[in-house]
C-alpha positions in Angstrom: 173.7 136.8 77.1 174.3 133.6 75.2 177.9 133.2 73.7 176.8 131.2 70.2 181.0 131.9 68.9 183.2 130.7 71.4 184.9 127.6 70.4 184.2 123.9 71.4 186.2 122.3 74.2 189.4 121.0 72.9 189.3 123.0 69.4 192.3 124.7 70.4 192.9 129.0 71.2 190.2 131.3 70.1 191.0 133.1 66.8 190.9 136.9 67.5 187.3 137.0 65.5 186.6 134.8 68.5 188.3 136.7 71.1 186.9 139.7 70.0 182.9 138.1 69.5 183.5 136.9 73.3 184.6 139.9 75.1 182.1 142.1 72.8 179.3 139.4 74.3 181.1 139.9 77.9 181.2 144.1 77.5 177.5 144.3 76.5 176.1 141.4 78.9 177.3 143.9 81.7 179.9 141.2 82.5 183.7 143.1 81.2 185.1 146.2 80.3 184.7 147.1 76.5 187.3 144.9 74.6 190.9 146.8 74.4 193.3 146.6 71.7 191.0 144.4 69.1 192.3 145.6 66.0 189.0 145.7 64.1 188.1 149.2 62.2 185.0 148.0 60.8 182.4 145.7 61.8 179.2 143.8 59.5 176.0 143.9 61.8 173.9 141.3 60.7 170.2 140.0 62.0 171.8 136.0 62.6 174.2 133.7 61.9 173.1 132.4 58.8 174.1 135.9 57.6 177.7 135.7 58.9 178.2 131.8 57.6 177.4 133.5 53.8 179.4 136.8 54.1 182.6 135.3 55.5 182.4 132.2 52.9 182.0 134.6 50.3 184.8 136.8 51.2 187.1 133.2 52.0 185.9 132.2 48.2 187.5 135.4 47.0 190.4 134.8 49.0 189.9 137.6 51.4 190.5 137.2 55.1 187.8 139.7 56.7 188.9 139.6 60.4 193.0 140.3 58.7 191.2 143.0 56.6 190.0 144.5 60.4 186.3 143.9 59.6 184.3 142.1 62.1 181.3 140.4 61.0 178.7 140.7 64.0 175.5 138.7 64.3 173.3 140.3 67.0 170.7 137.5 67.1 168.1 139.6 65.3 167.4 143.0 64.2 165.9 144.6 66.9 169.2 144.8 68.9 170.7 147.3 66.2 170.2 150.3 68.4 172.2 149.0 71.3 175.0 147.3 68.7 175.2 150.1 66.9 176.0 152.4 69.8 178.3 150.3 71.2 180.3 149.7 68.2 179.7 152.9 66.3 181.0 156.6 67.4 180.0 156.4 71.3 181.5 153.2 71.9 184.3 151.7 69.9 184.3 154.0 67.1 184.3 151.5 64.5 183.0 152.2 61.0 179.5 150.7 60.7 178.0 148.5 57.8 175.4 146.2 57.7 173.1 143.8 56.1 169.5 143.2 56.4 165.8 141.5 55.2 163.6 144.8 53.7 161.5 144.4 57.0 163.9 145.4 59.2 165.9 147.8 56.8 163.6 150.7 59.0 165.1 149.1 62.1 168.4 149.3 60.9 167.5 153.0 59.6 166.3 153.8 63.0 168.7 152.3 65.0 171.9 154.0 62.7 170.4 157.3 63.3 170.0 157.4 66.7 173.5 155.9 67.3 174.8 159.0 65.9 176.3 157.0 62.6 177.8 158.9 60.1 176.4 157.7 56.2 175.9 154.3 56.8 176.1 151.7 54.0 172.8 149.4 54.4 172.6 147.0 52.7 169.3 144.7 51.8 168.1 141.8 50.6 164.5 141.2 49.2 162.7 139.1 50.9 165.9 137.3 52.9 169.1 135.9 52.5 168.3 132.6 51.6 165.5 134.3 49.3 168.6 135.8 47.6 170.7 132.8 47.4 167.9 130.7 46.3 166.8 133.0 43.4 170.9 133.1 42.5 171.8 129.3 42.4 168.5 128.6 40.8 165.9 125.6 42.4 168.0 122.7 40.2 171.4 124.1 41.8 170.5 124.3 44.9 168.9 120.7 45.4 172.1 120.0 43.9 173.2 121.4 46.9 171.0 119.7 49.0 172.0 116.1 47.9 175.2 116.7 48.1 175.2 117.9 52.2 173.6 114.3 52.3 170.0 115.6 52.9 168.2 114.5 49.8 165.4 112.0 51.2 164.9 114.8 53.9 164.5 117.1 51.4 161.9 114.8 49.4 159.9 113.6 52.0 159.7 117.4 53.2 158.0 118.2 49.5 155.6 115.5 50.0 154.3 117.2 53.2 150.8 118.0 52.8 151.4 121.9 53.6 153.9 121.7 50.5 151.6 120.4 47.8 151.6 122.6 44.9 153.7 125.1 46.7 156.4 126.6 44.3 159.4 125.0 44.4 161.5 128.0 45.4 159.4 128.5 47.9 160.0 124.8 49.7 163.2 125.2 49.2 163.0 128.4 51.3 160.9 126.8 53.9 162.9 123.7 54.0 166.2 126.1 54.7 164.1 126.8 58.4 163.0 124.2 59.5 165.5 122.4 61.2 167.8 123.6 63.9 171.1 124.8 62.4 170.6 124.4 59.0 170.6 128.0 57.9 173.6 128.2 59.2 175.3 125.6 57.4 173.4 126.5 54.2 174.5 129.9 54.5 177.7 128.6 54.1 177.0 126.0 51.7 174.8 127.8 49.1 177.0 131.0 48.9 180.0 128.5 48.2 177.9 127.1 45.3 177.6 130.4 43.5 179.4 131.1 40.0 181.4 134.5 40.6 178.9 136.2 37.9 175.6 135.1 39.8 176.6 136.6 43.7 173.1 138.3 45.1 173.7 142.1 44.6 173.5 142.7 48.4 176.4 140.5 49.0 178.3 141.7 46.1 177.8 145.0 47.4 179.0 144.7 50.5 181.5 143.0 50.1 182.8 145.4 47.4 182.1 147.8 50.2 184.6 146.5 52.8 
């Protein structure tokens, strides 16, 4: 199983988000015993880790600490591995209380997956299309090429619109593409569009969850 949060060489000791990501990837990769003493009585499964970059820059732009809080945020690296994250982190594993956040295809996956775990009232919560979807519709297409320029990726971001396939596509709808199509930059947008956001304009689904925590 890949290990996509432990720390670079030289970056100095792991947080315990990290610790605990690691020895949760160790546990479930049939590599450890489940991780002892971690302090967390919640955790956030999510599909990727575009998801995690928004939800813990939102919580940090509210001056919350998630990890402090004891909530995990948990990116399985996609959403058919919610059955095996839910039962090892909900009742029959670590017993942690179990949240999570999802695109409305694979809400039923989450549903599923929940349910068979054995989880007791679930919070799920959705987003339309995606997450960028939601962020995108939020910030607005002038804000978030605003966004854009500023992370120094303006002429990609032009020459990208000029691309035949892109002709009279929407603009929202470039944007979203353009969000995909380079290695990585989810990610950082994750982090960069919800950091953008005016405290009345946060995407229900985030606001919701992160009222739920």
């Amino acid at each position: 199983m890949s290990r996509p949060f432990d720390r670079a060489p030289g970056s100095g000791p792991p947080s315990r988000i990290q610790s605990f990501r690691s020895a949760l990837t160790d546990w479930m990769g049939g590599n450890a015993p489940p991780p002892a003493d971690h302090g967390f009585r919640a955790a956030v499964l999510v599909e990727g880790l575009s998801d995690l970059a928004a939800i813990e820059s939102l919580a940090a732009c509210r001056g919350r600490d998630l990890a402090a809080e004891g909530t995990a945020v948990v990116s399985m690296g996609g959403a058919m591995s919610i059955a095996t994250y839910a039962e090892a982190l909900g009742p029959h594993g670590l017993d942690l209380r179990l949240t999570g956040l999802c695109d409305t295809n694979e809400a039923p996956f989450y549903v599923r997956g929940f349910a068979r775990a054995e989880v007791q009232v679930p919070s799920l919560h959705v987003c339309v299309a995606d997450l960028e979807d939601e962020l995108l519709r939020a910030l607005g297409a002038d804000r978030a090429e605003e966004v854009i320029t500023a992370a120094g990726e303006e002429r990609r971001w032009r020459s990208f619109r000029h691309q035949p396939a892109q002709l009279g596509r929407p603009r929202h709808d470039q944007l979203r593409r353009f969000l995909g199509t380079a290695s990585g930059r989810k990610i950082r947008y994750g982090t960069l569009l919800t950091q953008a956001l005016e405290a009345d304009r946060v995407p229900a689904p985030l606001a919701a969850l992160l009222a739920s925590l």
